[in-house]
MDAnalysis code that builds the backbone (N, CA, C; Angstrom):
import MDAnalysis as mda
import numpy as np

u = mda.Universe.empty(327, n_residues=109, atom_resindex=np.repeat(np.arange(109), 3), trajectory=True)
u.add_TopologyAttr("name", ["N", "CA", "C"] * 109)
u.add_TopologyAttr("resid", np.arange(1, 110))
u.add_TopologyAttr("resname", ["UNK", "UNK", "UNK", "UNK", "UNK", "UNK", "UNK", "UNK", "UNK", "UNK", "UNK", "UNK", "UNK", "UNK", "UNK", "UNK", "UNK", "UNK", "UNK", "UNK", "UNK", "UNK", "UNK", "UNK", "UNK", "UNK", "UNK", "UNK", "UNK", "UNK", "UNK", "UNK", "UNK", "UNK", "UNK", "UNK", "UNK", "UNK", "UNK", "UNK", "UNK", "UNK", "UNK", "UNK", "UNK", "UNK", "UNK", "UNK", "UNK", "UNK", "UNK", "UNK", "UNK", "UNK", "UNK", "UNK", "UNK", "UNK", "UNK", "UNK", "UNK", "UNK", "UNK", "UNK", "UNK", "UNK", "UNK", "UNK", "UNK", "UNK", "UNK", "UNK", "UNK", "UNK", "UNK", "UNK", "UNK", "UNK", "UNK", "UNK", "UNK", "UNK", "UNK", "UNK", "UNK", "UNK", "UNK", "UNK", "UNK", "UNK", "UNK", "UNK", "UNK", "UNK", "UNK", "UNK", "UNK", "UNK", "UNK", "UNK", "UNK", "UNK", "UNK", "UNK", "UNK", "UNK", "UNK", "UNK", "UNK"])
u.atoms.positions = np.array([
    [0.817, -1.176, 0.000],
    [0.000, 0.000, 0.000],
    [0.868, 1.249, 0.000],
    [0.225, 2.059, -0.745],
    [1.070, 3.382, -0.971],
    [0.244, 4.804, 0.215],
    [1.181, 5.141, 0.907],
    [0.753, 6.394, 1.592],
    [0.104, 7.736, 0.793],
    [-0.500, 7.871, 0.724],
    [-0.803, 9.039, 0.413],
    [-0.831, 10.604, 1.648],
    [-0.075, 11.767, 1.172],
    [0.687, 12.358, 2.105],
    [-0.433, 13.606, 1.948],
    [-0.739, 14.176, 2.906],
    [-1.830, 15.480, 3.065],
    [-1.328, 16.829, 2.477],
    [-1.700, 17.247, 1.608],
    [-1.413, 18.649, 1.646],
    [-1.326, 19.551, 2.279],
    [-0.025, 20.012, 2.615],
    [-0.335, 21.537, 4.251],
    [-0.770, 22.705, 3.372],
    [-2.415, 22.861, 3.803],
    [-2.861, 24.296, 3.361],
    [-3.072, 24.975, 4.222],
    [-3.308, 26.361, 4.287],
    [-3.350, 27.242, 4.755],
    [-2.086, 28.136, 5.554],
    [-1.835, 28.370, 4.502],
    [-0.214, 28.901, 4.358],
    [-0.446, 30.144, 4.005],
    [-0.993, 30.226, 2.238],
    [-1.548, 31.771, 2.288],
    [-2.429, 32.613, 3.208],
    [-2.809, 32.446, 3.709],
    [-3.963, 32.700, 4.657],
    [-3.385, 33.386, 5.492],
    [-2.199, 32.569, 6.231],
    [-1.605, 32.721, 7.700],
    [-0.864, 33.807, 7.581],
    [-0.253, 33.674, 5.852],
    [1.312, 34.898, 5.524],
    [0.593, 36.269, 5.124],
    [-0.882, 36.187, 4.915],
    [-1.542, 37.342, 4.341],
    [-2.031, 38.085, 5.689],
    [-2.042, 37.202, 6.994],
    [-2.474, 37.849, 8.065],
    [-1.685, 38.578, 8.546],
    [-0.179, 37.668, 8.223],
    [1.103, 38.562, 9.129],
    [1.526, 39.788, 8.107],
    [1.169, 39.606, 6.463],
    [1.314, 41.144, 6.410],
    [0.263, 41.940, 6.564],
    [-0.876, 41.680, 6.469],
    [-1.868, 43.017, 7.899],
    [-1.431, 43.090, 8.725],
    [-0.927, 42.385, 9.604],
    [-0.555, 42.886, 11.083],
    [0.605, 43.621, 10.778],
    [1.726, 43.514, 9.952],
    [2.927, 44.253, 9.398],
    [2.811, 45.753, 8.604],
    [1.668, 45.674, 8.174],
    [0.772, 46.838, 7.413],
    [1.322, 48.237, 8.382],
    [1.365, 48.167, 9.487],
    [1.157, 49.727, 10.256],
    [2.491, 49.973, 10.548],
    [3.528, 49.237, 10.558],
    [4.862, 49.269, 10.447],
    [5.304, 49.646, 9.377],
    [4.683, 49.309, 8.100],
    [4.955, 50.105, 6.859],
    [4.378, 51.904, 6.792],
    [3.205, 52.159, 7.298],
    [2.435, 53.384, 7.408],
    [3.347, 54.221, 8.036],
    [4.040, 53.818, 9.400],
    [4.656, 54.670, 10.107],
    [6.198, 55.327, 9.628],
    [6.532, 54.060, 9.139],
    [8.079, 54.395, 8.277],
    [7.375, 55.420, 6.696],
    [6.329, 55.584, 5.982],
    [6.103, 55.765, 5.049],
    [5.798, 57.435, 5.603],
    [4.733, 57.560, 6.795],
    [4.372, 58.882, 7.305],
    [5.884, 59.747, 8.018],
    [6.670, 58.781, 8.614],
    [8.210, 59.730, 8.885],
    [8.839, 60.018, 7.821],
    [8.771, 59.553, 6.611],
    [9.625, 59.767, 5.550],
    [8.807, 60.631, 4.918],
    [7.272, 61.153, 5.219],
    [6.547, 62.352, 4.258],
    [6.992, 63.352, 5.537],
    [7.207, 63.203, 6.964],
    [6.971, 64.673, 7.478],
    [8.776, 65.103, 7.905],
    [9.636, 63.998, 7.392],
    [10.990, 64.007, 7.669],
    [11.699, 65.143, 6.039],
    [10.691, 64.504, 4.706],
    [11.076, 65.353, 3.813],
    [10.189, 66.285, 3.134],
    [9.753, 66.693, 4.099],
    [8.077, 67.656, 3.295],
    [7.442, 67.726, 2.382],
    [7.024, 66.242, 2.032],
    [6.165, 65.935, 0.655],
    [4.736, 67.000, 0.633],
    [3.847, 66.635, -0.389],
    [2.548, 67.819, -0.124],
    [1.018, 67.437, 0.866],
    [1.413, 66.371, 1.361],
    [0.357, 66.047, 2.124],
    [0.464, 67.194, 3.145],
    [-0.791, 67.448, 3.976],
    [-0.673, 68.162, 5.071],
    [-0.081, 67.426, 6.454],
    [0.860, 68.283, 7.512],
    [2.012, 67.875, 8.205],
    [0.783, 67.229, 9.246],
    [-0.439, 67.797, 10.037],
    [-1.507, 67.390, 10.468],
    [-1.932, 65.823, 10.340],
    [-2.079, 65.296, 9.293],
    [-2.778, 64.438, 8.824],
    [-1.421, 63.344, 8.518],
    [-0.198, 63.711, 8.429],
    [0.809, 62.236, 8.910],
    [1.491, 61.966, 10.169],
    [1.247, 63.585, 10.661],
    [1.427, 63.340, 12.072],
    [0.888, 62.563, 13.029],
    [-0.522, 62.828, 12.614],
    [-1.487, 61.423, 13.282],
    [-1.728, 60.572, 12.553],
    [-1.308, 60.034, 11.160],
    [-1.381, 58.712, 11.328],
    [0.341, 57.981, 11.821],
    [1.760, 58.561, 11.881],
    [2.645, 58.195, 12.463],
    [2.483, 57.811, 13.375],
    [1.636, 58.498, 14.692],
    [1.611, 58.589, 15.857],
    [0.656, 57.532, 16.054],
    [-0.301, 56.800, 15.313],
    [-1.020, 56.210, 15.545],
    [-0.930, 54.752, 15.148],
    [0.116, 54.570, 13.760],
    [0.676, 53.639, 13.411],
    [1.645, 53.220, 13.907],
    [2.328, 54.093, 14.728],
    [3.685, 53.442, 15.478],
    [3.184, 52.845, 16.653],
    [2.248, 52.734, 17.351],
    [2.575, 51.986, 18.146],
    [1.827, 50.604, 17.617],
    [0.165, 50.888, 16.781],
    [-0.102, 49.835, 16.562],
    [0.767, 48.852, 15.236],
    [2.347, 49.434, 15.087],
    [2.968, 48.859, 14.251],
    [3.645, 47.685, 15.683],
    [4.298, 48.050, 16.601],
    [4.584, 47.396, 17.420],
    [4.259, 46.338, 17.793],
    [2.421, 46.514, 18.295],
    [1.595, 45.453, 18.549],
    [1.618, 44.186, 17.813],
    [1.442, 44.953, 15.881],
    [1.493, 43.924, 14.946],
    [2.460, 43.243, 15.064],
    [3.480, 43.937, 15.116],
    [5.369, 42.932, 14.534],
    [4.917, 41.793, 15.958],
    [4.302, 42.655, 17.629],
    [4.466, 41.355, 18.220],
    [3.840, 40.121, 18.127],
    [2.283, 40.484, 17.478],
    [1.747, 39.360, 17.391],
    [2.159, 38.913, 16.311],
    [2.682, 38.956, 15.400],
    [2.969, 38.643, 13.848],
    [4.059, 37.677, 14.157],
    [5.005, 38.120, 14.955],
    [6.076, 36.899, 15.541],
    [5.730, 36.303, 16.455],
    [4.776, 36.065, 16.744],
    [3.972, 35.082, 17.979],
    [3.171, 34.217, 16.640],
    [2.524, 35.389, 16.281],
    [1.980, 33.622, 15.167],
    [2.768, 32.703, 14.389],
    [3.974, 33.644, 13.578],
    [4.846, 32.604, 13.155],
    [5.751, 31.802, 13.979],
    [5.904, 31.942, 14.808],
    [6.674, 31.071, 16.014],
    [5.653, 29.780, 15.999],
    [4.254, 30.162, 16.332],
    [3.115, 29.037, 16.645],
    [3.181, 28.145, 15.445],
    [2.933, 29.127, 14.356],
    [2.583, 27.546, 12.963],
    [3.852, 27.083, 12.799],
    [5.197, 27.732, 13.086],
    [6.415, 27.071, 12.583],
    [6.361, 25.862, 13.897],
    [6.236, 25.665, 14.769],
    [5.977, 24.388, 15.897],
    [5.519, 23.815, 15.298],
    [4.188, 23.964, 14.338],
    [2.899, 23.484, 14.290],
    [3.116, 22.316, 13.381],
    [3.486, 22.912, 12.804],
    [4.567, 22.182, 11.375],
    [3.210, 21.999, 10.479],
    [2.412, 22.768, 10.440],
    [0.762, 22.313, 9.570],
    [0.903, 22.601, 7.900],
    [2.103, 24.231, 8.258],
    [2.057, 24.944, 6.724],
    [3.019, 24.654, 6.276],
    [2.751, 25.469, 4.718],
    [4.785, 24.724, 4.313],
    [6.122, 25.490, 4.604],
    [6.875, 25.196, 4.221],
    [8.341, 25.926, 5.137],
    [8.175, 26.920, 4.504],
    [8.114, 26.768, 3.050],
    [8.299, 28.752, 2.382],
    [7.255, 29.127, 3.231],
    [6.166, 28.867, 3.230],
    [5.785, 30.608, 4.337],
    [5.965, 30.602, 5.629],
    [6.687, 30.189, 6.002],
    [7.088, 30.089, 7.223],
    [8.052, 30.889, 7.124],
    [9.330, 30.650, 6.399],
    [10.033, 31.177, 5.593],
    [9.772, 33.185, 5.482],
    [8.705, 33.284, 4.444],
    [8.125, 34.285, 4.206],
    [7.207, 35.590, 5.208],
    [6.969, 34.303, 6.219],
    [6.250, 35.117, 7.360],
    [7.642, 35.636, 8.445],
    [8.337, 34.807, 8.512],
    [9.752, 35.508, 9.590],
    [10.490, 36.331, 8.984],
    [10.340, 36.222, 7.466],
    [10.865, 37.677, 7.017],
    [10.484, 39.056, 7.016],
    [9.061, 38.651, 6.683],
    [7.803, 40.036, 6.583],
    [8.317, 40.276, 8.283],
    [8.569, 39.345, 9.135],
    [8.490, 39.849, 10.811],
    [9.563, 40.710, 10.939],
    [10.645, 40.062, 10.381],
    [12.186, 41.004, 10.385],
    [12.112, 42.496, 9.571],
    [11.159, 42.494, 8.232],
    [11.115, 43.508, 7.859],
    [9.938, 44.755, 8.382],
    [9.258, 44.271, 9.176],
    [8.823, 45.022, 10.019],
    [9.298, 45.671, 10.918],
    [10.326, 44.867, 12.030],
    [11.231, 45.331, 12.764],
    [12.106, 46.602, 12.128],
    [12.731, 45.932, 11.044],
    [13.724, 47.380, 10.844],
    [12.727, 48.278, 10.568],
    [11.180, 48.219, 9.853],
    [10.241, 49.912, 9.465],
    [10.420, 50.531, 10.745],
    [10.102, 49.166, 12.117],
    [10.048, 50.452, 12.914],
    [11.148, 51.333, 13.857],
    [12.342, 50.469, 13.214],
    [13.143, 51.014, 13.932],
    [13.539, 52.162, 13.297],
    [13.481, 52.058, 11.873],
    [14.129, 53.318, 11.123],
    [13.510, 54.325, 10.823],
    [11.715, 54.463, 11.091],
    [11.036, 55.486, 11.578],
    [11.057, 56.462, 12.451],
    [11.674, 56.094, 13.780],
    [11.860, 57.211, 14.502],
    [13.032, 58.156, 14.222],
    [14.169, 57.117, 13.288],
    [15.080, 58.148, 12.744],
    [15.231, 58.890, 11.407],
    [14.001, 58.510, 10.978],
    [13.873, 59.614, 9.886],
    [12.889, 60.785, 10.103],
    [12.079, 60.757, 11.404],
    [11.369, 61.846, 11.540],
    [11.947, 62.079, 13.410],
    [12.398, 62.679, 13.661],
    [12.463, 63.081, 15.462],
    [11.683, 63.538, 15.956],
    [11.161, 63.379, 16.971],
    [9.530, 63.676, 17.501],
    [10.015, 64.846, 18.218],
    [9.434, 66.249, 17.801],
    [9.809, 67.885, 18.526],
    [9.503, 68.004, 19.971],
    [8.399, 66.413, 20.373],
    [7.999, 66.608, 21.654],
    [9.163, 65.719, 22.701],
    [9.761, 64.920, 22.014],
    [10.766, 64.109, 23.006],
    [12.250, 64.386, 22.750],
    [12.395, 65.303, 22.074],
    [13.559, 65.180, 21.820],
    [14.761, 66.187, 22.924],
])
């Protein structure tokens, strides 16, 4: 008798969640780089979404590396997105690290 071996699905699913949750880590690096080089948006309107995306960029990167930690145990999906999801996690990390140094906040500094 021949095994027949299961397909691990739900892979896209899992890697499309961790870039929503990665989504506001991109917003915040994207809004310091409009009010760091004075593009034409109004300074108002990226100020609060920076301020509002940076932290819920945080939240994301943490749960985003909490879920890929979980399915990579899980061993359910396949390695590329596993793969793909710890990268999107790493490239979140550096948006938000390199956000606060392209815009300096006038109130903490």
């Amino acid at each position: 008798m021949t095994s027949i071996r299961e397909r691990k699905i739900g892979g896209p699913a899992t890697f499309a969640l961790t870039l929503l949750l990665i989504m506001p880590a991109l917003m915040a690096f994207g809004a310091a780089a409009g009010l760091s080089h004075e593009f034409g948006f109004p300074e108002s309107a990226l100020w609060l979404i920076y301020s509002a995306s940076i932290y819920l960029g945080y939240l994301g990167v943490i749960v985003a590396a909490v879920v890929t930690v979980i399915e990579a145990f899980k061993r359910e999906i396949a390695l590329a997105f596993i793969w793909l999801m710890g990268t999107s996690v790493v490239i979140g990390i550096c948006l938000l690290l390199l956000a606060p140094h392209f815009y300096r906040n006038p109130w903490y500094s």
